[in-house]
C-alpha positions, 0 to 999 in steps of 0.5 A: 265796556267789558274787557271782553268787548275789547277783543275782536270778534275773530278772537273770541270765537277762536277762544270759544272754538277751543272751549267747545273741543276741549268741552266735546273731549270731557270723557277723556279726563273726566268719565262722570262727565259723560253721565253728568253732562257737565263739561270738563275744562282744565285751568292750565288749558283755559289759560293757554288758550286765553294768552293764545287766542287774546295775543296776550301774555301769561305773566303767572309765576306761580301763585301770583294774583294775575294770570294774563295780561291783555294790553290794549294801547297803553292800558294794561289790565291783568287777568286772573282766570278761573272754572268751576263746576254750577253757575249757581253763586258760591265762594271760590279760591283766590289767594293762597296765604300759607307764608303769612299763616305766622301773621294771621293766626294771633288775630283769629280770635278778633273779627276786626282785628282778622278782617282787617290784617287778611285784607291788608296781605291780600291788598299787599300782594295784588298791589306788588302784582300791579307794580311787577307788571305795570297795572293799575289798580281800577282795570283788573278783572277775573274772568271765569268758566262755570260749567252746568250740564250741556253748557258753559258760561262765560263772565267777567267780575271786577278784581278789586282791592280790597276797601280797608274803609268799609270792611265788615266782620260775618260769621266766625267759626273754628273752621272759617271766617267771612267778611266783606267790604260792600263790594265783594264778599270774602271767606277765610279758612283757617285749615288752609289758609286761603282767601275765597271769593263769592262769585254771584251772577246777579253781582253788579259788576258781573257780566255774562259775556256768553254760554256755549253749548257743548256736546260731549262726546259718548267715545272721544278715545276712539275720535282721537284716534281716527284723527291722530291716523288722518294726520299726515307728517311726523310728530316732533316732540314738543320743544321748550319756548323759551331757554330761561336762564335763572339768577338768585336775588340773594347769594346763592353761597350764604343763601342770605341777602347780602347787607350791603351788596347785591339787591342792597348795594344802596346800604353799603358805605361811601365809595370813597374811603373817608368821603360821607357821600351816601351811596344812590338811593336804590343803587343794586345789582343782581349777583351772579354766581360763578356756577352759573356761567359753568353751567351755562357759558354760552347762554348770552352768546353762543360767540362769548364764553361768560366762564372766561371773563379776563379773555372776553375783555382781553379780546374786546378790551371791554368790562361788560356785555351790553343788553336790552333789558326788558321789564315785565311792566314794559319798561327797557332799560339799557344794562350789561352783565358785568363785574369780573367774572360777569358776576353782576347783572346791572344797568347804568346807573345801577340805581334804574334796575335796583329802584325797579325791584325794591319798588316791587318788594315794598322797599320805600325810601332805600338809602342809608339817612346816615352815611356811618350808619346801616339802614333798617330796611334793607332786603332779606330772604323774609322779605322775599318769601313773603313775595314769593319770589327769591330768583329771575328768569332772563330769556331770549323773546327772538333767539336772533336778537342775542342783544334783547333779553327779557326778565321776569321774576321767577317763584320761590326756589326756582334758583335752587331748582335750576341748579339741580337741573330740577323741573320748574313745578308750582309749589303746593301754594297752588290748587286747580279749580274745580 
């Protein structure tokens, strides 16, 4: 079965429904289209509508591998969507690797040696994605939008990992490089470090769920107008969902790791001065900067002032604010902002939430194996380039239920962004599809 045929039919058909008038508007954004009579499909649309229509939730923090998680029950499956132009088979973008161009470039000369270390950081990062959101490995899919004149064709592929057994070396030049596992065919080019895809409608683990005709319309300007004159009511400005707040995974002071504290906390010595106890394996916290709750002191509660821990816990006679964490895997995990000045964010034991992140960041075993001696594997802002995320996003899901809070991991410099009151834009590893 298709993930596809796991929707309803209502729900395809409204997912179909905003294909064709986003199709029928193509001259809108694309005057060729009209000539051509290929529709035009934005990918940030596509992927909208598909959270929209499937009830599924956008889960890509900027250039992550998925896109979309559905959840049917238990079964969480993760998405990457994608539209180009021709159904005819061809290579498209899947992976941005630009970070790890240091680690690929030594081996450019060897096809072995470059199939094998390609697909080893692609399989890395699909494999962190599927730790953040709780997927498993065998479910993931790509589905995609190819659009021909008058039409557009709907498929669903399998999203493999890569089969580091069976990989094969093909044509190597000075601009790219191919290789295949005997699932999927891959394509590498030097010049921009991406990873490309061949999509080929007669693959077998591709399945054509649909074509839609679309009819473009010669004046949609006009169309548009005549509509938006119809309208009764006032337009309000379009509002924010949700009111993120953002935390570094590093000291926002030093801009490093700390070594032993933090996300590293597990790698600090004993508790107790003389005591040779280790510390909890994967004992962390997130640290929060004193900045932070001066420029937002009332984010948590509009009734706490987080700027002013010693009357918070002269009033209440407590030394934390207790919440409802919510985990991008669906896991909740009771935790409170805590510490003087509400300086960390932590569960109880600290060990639940810090296992959770190293777990994503590729951390095995996090305890110090000597209570005298540093460990060598502790977290660093290296580590947390190469996943591509150095901050987290908490938001309230329900603004009434102040006590739930949900966190996801946010894209590289998103602290940094936060604090200059920057937008929250994409970096350049990003592309839109074409």
């Amino acid at each position: 079965m298709t993930v596809w045929e796991r929707y309803s039919k209502e729900e395809q058909k409204d997912y179909e429904d905003y294909l064709k008038m986003y199709g029928a508007l193509s001259a809108l954004f694309n005057q060729k289209s009209s000539e051509t009579g290929a529709p035009y499909l934005d990918s940030k649309f596509q992927e909208t509508i598909y959270a929209r229509c499937f009830k599924s939730e956008d889960v890509d923090i900027g250039n992550t591998p998925h896109d979309i998680r559905s959840t049917f029950g238990s079964a969480k499956i993760g998405i990457g969507l994608k539209t180009w132009l021709s159904s005819k088979p061809s290579y498209q973008k899947v992976m941005q690797l630009k970070r790890f161009r240091t680690q690929i470039e030594p081996h450019q000369k060897d096809p072995d040696d470059l199939a094998y270390i390609v697909s080893k950081i692609k399989n890395q990062r699909l494999i962190t994605d599927y730790k953040r959101l709780g997927l498993d490995e065998n479910d993931n899919i790509y589905h995609y939008v190819t659009r021909d004149s008058g039409k557009m064709l709907l498929s669903e592929t399998s999203y493999p990992l890569v089969d580091m057994d069976r990989l094969k070396p093909g044509k190597l030049s000075s601009k790219s490089f191919t290789f295949s596992d005997g699932i999927k065919d891959y394509k590498y080019t030097f010049g921009d470090s991406q990873i490309w895809m061949r999509f080929d409608p007669k693959d077998k683990n591709t399945v054509l769920l649909d074509t839609l005709n679309i009819d473009i319309l010669d004046d949609p300007f006009t169309f548009l107008k005549s509509a938006f004159k119809k309208q009764k009511g006032v337009y309000a400005p379009l509002k924010p969902k949700y009111d993120y707040l953002y935390l570094p995974l590093y000291s926002y002071k030093t801009k490093t790791v700390a070594e032993s504290s933090g996300l590293n906390a597990w790698n600090g010595l004993p508790k107790t001065k003389g005591s040779t106890t280790l510390r909890p394996k994967g004992e962390a916290y997130i640290p929060i900067p004193k900045k932070v709750w001066k420029k937002h002191p009332y984010w948590v509660d509009p009734n706490v002032n987080m700027a002013d821990y010693k009357a918070y816990k002269k009033t209440t006679g407590k030394s934390g604010y207790k919440i409802r964490l919510h985990m991008p895997d669906g896991q909740i995990f009771p935790a409170l902002f805590t510490q003087s000045d509400f300086k960390s964010l932590q569960t109880k034991p600290q060990s639940i939430l810090g296992l959770w992140i190293l777990n994503v960041l590729g951390v095995t075993d996090p305890q110090r194996k000597q209570y005298d001696q540093p460990a060598t594997n502790i977290v660093t802002m290296n580590m947390l380039q190469k996943a591509g995320f150095d901050s987290v996003k908490l938001w309230h899901q329900d603004p009434n239920n102040l006590h739930d809070i949900w966190i996801d991991f946010a894209e590289y410099g998103s602290f940094e962004r936060f604090m200059k009151d920057e937008p929250q834009i994409q970096d350049d590893d990003n592309y839109i599809d074409e």
